[in-house]
Each structure stands twice: as C-alpha cells, then as structure tokens.
C-alpha positions in Angstrom: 67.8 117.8 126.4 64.4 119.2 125.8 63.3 122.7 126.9 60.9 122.6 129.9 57.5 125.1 128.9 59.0 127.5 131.2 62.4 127.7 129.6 60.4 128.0 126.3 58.6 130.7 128.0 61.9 132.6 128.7 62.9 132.5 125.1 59.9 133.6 123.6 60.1 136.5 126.0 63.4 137.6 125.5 63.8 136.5 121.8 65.5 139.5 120.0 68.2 139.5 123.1 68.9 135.8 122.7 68.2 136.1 118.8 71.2 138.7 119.3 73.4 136.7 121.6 73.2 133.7 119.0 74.1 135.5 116.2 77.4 137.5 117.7 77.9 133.7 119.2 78.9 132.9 115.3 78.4 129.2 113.7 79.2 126.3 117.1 81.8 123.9 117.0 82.1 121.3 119.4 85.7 122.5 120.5 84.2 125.8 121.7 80.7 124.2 122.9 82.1 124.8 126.9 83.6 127.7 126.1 80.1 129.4 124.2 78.2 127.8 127.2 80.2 129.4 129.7 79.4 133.2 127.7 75.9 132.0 127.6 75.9 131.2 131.2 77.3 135.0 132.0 74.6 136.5 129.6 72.1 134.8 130.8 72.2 132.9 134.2 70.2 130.1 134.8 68.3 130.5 131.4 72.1 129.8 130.2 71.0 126.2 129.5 67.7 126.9 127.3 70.1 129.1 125.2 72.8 127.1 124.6 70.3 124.1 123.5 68.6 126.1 121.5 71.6 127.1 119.9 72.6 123.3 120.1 69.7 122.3 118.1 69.7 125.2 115.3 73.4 123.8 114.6 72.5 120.4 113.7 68.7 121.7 112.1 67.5 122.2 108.6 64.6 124.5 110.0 64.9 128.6 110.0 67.1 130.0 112.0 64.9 131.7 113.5 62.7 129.0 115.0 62.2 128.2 118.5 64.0 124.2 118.8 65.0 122.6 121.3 67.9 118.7 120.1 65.4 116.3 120.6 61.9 118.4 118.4 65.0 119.0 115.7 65.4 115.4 115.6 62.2 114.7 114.9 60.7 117.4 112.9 60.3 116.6 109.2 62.5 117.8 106.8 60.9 121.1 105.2 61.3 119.8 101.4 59.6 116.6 102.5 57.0 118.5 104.2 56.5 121.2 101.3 56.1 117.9 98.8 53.2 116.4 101.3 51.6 119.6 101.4 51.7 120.2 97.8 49.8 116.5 96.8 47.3 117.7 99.7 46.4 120.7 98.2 46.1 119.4 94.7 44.4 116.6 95.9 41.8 118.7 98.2 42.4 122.4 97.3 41.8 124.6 100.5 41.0 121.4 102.8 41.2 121.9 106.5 44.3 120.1 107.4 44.6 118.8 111.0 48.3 117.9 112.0 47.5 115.8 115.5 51.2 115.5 116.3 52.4 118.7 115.5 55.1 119.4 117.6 57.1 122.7 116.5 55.2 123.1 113.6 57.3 122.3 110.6 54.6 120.2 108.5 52.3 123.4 109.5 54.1 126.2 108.0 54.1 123.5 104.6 50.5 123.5 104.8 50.0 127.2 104.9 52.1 127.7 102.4 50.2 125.7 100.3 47.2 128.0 100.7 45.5 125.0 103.1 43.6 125.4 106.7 46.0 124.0 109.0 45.4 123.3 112.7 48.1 121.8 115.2 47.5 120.3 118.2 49.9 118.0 120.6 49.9 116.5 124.2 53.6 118.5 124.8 52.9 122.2 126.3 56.3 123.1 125.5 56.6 122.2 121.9 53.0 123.8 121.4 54.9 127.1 122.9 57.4 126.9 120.3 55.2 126.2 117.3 53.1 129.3 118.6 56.8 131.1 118.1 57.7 129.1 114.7 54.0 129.4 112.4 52.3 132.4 114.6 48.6 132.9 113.4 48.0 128.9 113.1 45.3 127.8 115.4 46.8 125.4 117.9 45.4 123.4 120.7 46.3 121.0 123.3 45.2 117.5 122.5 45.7 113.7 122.3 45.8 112.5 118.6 43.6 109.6 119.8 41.2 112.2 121.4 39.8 114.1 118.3 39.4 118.0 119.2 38.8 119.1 115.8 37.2 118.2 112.7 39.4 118.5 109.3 39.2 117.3 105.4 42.4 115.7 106.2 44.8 114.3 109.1 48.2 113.9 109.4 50.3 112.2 112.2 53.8 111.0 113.0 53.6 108.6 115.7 56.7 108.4 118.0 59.2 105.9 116.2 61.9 105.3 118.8 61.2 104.0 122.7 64.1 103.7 125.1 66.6 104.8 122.6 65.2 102.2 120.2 63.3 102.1 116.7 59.9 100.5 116.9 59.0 98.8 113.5 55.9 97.1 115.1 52.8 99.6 113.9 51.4 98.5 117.3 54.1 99.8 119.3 54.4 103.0 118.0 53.4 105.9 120.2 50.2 106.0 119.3 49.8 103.1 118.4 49.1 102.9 114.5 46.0 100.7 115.1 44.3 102.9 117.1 45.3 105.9 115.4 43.7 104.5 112.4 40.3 103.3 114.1 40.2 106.7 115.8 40.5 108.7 112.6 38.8 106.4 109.7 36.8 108.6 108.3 39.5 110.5 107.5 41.7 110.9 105.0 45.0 110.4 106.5 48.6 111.0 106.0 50.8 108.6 108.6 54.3 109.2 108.8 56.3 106.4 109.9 59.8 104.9 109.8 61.4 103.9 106.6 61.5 100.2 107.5 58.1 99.7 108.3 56.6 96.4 107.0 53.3 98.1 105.3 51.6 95.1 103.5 48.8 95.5 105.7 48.0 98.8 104.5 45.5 98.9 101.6 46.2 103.1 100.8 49.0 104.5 99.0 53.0 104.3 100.3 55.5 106.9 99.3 58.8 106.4 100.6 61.0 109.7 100.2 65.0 110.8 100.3 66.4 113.7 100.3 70.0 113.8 99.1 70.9 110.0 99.4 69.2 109.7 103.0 66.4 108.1 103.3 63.7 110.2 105.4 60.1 108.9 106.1 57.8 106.0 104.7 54.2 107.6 104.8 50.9 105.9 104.9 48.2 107.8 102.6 44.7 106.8 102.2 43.8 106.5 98.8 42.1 109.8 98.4 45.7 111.0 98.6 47.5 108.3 96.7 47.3 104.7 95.6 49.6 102.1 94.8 53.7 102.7 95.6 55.9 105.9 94.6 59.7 106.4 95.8 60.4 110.4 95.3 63.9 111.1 95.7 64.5 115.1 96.3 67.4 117.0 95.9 68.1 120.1 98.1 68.9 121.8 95.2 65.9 121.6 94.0 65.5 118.2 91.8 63.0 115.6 92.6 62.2 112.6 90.4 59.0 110.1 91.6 58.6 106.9 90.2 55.3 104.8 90.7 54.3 101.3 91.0 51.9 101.3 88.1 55.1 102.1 85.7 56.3 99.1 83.1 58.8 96.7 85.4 60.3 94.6 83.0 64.2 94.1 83.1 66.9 91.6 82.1 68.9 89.5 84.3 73.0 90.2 83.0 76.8 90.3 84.2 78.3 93.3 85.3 78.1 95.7 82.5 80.3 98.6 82.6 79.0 100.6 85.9 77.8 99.1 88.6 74.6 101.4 90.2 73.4 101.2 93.9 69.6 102.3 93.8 68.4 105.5 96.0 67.0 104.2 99.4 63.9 105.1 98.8 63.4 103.3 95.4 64.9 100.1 97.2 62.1 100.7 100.6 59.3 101.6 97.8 60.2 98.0 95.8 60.5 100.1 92.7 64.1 99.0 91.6 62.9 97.3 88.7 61.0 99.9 87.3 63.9 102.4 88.2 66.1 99.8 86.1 63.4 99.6 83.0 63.0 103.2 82.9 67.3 103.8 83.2 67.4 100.8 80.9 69.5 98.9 83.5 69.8 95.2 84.4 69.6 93.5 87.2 72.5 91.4 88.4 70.2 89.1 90.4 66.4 89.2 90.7 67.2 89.4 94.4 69.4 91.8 94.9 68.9 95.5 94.4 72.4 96.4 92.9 72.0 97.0 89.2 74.3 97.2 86.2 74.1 99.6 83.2 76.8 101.1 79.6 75.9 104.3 81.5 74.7 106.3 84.9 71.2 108.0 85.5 70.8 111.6 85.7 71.2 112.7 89.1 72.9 109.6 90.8 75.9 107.9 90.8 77.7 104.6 90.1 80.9 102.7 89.7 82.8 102.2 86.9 83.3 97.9 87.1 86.5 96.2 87.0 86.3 92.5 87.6 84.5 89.9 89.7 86.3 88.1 92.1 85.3 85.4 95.3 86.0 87.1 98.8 88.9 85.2 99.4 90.5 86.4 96.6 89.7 90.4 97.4 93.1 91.4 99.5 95.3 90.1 97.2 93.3 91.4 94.2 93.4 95.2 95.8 96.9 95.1 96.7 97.1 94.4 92.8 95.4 97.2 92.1 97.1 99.4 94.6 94.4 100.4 96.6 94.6 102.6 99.3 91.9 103.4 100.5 87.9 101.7 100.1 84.3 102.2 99.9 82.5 98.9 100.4 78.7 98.4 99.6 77.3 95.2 100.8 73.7 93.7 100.1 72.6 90.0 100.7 75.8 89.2 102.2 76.5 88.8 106.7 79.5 91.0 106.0 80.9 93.8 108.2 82.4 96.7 106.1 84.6 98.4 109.1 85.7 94.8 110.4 86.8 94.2 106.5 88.5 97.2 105.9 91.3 96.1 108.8 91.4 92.8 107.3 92.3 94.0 103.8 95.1 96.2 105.5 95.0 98.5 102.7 98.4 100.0 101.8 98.3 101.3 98.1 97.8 104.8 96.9 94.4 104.8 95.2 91.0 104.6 96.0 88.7 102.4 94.8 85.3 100.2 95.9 83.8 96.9 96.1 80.5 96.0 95.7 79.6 92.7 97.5 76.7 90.7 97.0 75.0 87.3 97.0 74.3 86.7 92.7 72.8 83.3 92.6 73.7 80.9 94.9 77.2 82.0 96.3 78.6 85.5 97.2 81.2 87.4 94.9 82.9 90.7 95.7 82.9 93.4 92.0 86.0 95.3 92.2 85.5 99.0 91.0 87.0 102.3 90.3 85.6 105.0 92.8 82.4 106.3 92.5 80.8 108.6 90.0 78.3 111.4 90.1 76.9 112.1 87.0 74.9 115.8 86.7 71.1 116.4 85.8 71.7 117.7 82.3 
C-alpha cells in the first residue's frame, strides 16, 4: 500500500528512531513478516503500518537504504544504474542543462542528475511522494505540479508516464497516464527524455529509442529527441559494473546457418531495440532464421551466455529424445512457437538425473525443438 502524506510526515519526523528500529529489525523474510509487524505495531502504534511498509519496500528495493519508500514508488522508481546512464548522455549532451523531471516521484532519476553536475528540478501531482523525495535528494528544488501543466522552464524534460491501469500494462501511447500525445504537444519545444514500457510499439516516433537491461531483465524503452540521441541503441548493464551499447547505424549483415555449436538467446533489450543482427555481425554469429531472434555461433559472447547444441528434433519426438538423454530436469526457451513451457514440463514427465534445455522455435516453415546441454556463462575477459 502506499504511504498517506501524513504517514510520510511521521517518518520524516521520527526518522533516526525508525531508521533504528529497522536496522535492529535485521533483513525481512516473509515467515517473520507478522511477527516484525506485530514489534513494529508495539514500537510504534498506529504509525506501525507506515513502518512496516517502508520496511516492506526497502526489502524488495535497489534504492539506498536510507530512502524514504513506500511498495508501490519502489515499483516504479527507475533503476539507479539506468538512471546514472540517462544522466550521464544528458550531461554530455547539454553540460550543466537545467533538467526538469515532471514525474518525479521519490526522486531516484534526480539524485542521477545531480550527480552528473546538472540543474535538476522535480515536481509531481502526489504530495506524499514529493515528501519523500524532499527526504531522498534534500536541497533539489521540488514543486507540486501536473506534467501537462508546465511550472518550470528547463534545457531538458524527462517523464515516465504511468504504465499500468487497473493492474494492467497499457502499450497504447495514448493511454498512458499522461497520455504520451499530450505530453509530447505540451513539451515540444523541449528536448525530452520519455520513459515508457519495454514493449511499446515506437514507429511513430521520429527521435532516438534506447532500450536498456540490467542483468538479463529488461527495464525501460525511452523516447529521446534527437538532441539526445538518434537512430536505435540496446545498452545492456551489468550491476557489476559492465555495460556494452550497440547502435542501429552499426554494419548488419549476417548469414542464415544450422545450429552451429552453441545455441545464443539475445539480451532483451537487443531483441526490443531490433539490433540482433548487428549483435550477431559484431559476435560473428548466424542467424537460424531471419525471423527468429535465436542465434547460433563456434563460441559465446563476452558477458552472456549460451547453450552448448546437441541435435534437432520435431516436438513429437522431444519426450522420448530426453528420456534418452536422461534428463531430469529442463530449461525451455520458446520464440515463434504458441507453446507453454510450465504446461510442457508436466508433459515430458521428466525422470532422469541431468539437466539440460531446449530451445524451441519456428525455422522456416514448421517448428523444431534443439536439444542442448545446460546453459553457459561465459566471463568478460
């Protein structure tokens, strides 16, 4: 649940008591979530409840432990390395621009800005998350304020239009909330960073995409104008510190083949940015259909993993093939294919000893099922 303004209030006042409780409260499990609750409760009465969420939301957060959060601004906020790589093509884009962040919510893309050495202002329509970025980036200048309402003037804008309604993912740009229309008209003379959904359909937009990952997981798509970025990138970010970019302007070239000796499943965000086959020319990979995003190489890329092939056989021939093989236990990647892993997994009835994975997809005109040896990771040298 989200904290009310007054139970952000009561935090902020009494944060080096609850900062205290929290930290003799050790790490939160779910088996002990009543039990914590109920200590809160004691320690704190009827504020109990802002406690234990915000103790709730830290747990399942990538943001500073000492940040004000309640589950549902964790959720949302951007991921600090995603935000720290916005900031940092801002800044070398605009050095020292004023940077207005209309949805700012906590304050996570603010404290990226700021560390960039840029002029960040926040503002939002939510009282109660404008209370906790006060908390989270104190000394930013923050204001309450409807992004489609303009209360400031900056070099740049960034937004991240609500992406879910009802429990649901809106992929219409219209239905976002604000809509991405009239975000757009309000703010176009601009320049604009837009953060949206990774499965956004964005041929209408004429500026830069950059579609990001952090350690497999697919984040954000963003919308730049072009005095940020043009053309297409996919950067894929490691949390230990790794990031590799590739852009749509690279060469793109690449064979059609069999199954060579590892079969390689594409980050997310090269497959959202449409940059597999420039990922494959660039890994000297092959495609195994010019339709499907699975790819085929003698070795694996720096940084990502693969599996080591086996054979090819049709799906009907997959149960009796495993059991063969003595498989025990199976990681299934499908693309191209109407295919349900979990409701294949019972049907194999798996009883072997080792583990292994399948990679099914539709290669030319029928669909095929490429038997593997587990996965491997292979190191940034």
């Amino acid at each position: 649940m989200a904290l009310s303004i007054e139970e952000v209030r009561y935090l902020r006042t009494h944060f080096q008591r609850v900062q205290a409780a929290l930290e003799a409260l050790g790490p939160q499990h779910k088996k002990d979530q009543m039990r914590q609750a109920t200590e809160l409760r004691q320690q704190f009465g009827d504020a109990g409840r802002a406690v234990m969420e915000l103790a709730s939301a830290r747990a399942k957060s990538n943001l500073p432990h000492t940040w004000l959060v309640d589950q549902d601004s964790a959720q949302q906020a951007t991921h600090p390395l995603v935000a720290a790589q916005r900031a940092k093509r801002i800044a070398n884009a605009m050095p020292g621009a004023t940077v207005a962040d209309v949805t700012c919510s906590i304050g996570a893309e603010l404290a990226a800005l700021s560390a960039e050495g840029l002029r960040a202002i926040g503002s939002d329509i939510d009282p109660a998350r404008l209370a906790m970025a006060q908390h989270n980036v104190p000394g930013t200048a923050l204001l309450q304020a409807d992004a489609l309402a303009p209360a400031v003037r900056a070099d740049v804008m960034i937004a991240d239009p609500a992406r879910r309604s009802a429990g649901r993912r809106i992929w219409k740009p219209e239905d976002l909330q604000p809509p991405l229309p009239t975000l757009l008209d309000t703010w176009q003379h601009t320049p604009c960073a837009i953060k949206c959904a990774p499965g956004l359909q964005y041929s209408f937009w004429e500026g830069g995409v950059s579609v990001i990952s952090v350690d497999g997981g697919v984040k954000e798509l963003c919308l730049y104008s072009p005095a940020l970025l043009q053309g297409r990138e996919a950067v894929v970010i490691s949390s230990t510190g790794a990031m590799d970019t590739l852009y749509s302007d690279m060469p793109d070239d690449v064979d059609i083949s069999e199954p060579r000796r590892y079969i390689i499943d594409p980050d997310g965000a090269i497959v959202r940015a449409g940059l597999v086959r420039h990922y494959a020319h660039r890994e000297s990979l092959s495609m195994l259909d010019p339709h499907i995003a699975y790819l085929t190489g003698d070795s694996i890329p720096e940084g990502t993993s693969g599996f080591p092939f086996i054979e090819t056989v049709g799906l009907k021939q997959l149960k009796a093939k495993l059991k063969a093989y003595d498989c025990g236990s199976l990681e299934i990647l499908v693309r191209g294919v109407d295919v349900d892993p979990d409701r294949l997994r019972k049907q194999l009835k798996l009883r072997g000893s080792k583990p292994m994975a399948v990679v099914i997809a539709r290669i030319g005109d029928g669909a095929c099922a490429m038997i593997c040896h587990p996965r491997q990771h292979r190191a940034v040298a």
